[in-house]
N, C-alpha and C positions, 0 to 999 in steps of 0.2 A: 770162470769166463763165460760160461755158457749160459749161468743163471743173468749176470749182466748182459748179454748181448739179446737175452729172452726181454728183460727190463726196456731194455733200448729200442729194444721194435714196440713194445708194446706202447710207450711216452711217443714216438714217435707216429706211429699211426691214429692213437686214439687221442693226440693232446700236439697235433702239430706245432713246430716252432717254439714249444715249452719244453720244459724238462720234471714231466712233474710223473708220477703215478698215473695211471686213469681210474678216476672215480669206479666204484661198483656197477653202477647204472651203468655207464658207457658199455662196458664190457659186456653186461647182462644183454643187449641191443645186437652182439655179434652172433658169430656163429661157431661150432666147432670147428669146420673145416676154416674158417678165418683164422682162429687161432692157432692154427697147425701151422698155417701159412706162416704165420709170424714167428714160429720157430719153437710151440709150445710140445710138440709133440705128446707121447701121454700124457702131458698135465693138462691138455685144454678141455676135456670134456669136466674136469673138475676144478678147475678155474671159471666155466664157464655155471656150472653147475651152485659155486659157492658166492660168482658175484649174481646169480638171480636170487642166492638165498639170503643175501644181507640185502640184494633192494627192496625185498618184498618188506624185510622187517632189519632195517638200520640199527636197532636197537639193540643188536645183537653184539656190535663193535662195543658200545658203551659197556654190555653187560663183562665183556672181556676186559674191558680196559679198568673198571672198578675193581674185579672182581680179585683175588688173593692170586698167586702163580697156582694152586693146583686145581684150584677151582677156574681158573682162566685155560689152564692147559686142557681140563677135562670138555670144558664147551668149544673147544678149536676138533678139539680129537673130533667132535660130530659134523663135523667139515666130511663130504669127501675127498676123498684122497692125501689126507695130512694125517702125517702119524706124529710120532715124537719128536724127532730131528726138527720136521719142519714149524710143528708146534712150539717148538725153544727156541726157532730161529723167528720165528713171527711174535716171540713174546719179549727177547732179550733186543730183536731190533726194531721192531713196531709198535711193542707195546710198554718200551722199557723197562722189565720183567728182569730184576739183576741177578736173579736165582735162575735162570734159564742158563744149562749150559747144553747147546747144540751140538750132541757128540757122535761124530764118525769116525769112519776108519781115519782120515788124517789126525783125527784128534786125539783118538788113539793110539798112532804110531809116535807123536809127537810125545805124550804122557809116558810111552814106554820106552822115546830115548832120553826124554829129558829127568824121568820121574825114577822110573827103574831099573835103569843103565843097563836097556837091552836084554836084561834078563826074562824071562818067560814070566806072562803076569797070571794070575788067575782069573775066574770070573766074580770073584768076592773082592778080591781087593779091586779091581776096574770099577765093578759098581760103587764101592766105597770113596773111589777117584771122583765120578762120577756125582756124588751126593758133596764131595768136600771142597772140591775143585773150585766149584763158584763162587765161594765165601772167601777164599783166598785172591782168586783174581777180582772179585767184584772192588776187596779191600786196595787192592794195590791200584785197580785201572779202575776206579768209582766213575768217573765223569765220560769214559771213552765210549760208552755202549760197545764194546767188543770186548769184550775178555775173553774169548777163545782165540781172537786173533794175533796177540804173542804166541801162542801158544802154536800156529799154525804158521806162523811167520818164523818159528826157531828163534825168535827174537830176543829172549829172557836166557836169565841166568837162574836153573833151577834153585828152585827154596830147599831150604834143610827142611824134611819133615819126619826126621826124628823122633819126635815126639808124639807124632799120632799114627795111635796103633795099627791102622791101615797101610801104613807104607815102611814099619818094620820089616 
């Protein structure tokens, strides 16, 4: 909710009576302390930070949008303030990136009730979750651009995965 209500100020102040994203440039034009106001809290000085860095060079979206998921993941990573999470979430919803899967604690708790019925996971089998996960959801939810969102929503009926050695 927070991240939407951050969105909502933002289309709302900088793109009145639309409902759209604001361009890079727009934002590059504010301030930090504007962006605080609008509810960015410590993300604005690195929001404010990454839209002067694509206005200066635009080119840089392209290069992301061409580029393969790990070689796309690795140029977002030089972003300030985006690590991983937010990298697979800006590649699986903005850059349509179907191998991104955006993984946190909900996504973790959801994988270990739905995946390992509660039992204690390890840190090998998570990352192995982690790595298999989106080939699985990409296949079943191809057209949704969310495939973590069953998963977050408790909405699915877990898969037998039987058969891969990870979740023996």
């Amino acid at each position: 909710k927070r991240i939407q209500k951050i969105w909502t100020n933002l289309s709302q102040h900088f793109c009145p009576g639309g409902n759209s994203f604001p361009n890079p440039v727009e934002i590059a034009k504010s301030t930090e302390a504007k962006l605080r106001h609008l509810g960015l809290g410590y993300r604005a000085p690195f929001l404010l930070k990454t839209a002067r860095s694509i206005s200066k060079n635009p080119k840089q979206l392209d290069q992301i949008r061409k580029a393969d998921y790990e070689k796309a993941m690795e140029l977002l990573l030089k972003f300030p303030g985006v690590g991983k999470k937010v990298a697979d979430c800006a590649l699986l919803f903005g850059f349509q990136k179907h191998e991104a899967f955006p993984f946190d604690v909900w996504i973790a708790r959801a994988m270990k009730k739905l995946y390992f019925r509660n039992r204690k996971v390890s840190e090998e089998k998570k990352l192995c979750g982690c790595r298999f996960m989106p080939n699985i959801f990409f296949r079943i939810w191809s057209n949704t651009n969310a495939s973590t969102q069953p998963l977050i929503n408790g909405q699915i009926t877990p898969i037998k995965l039987k058969n891969t050695r990870c979740f023996t």
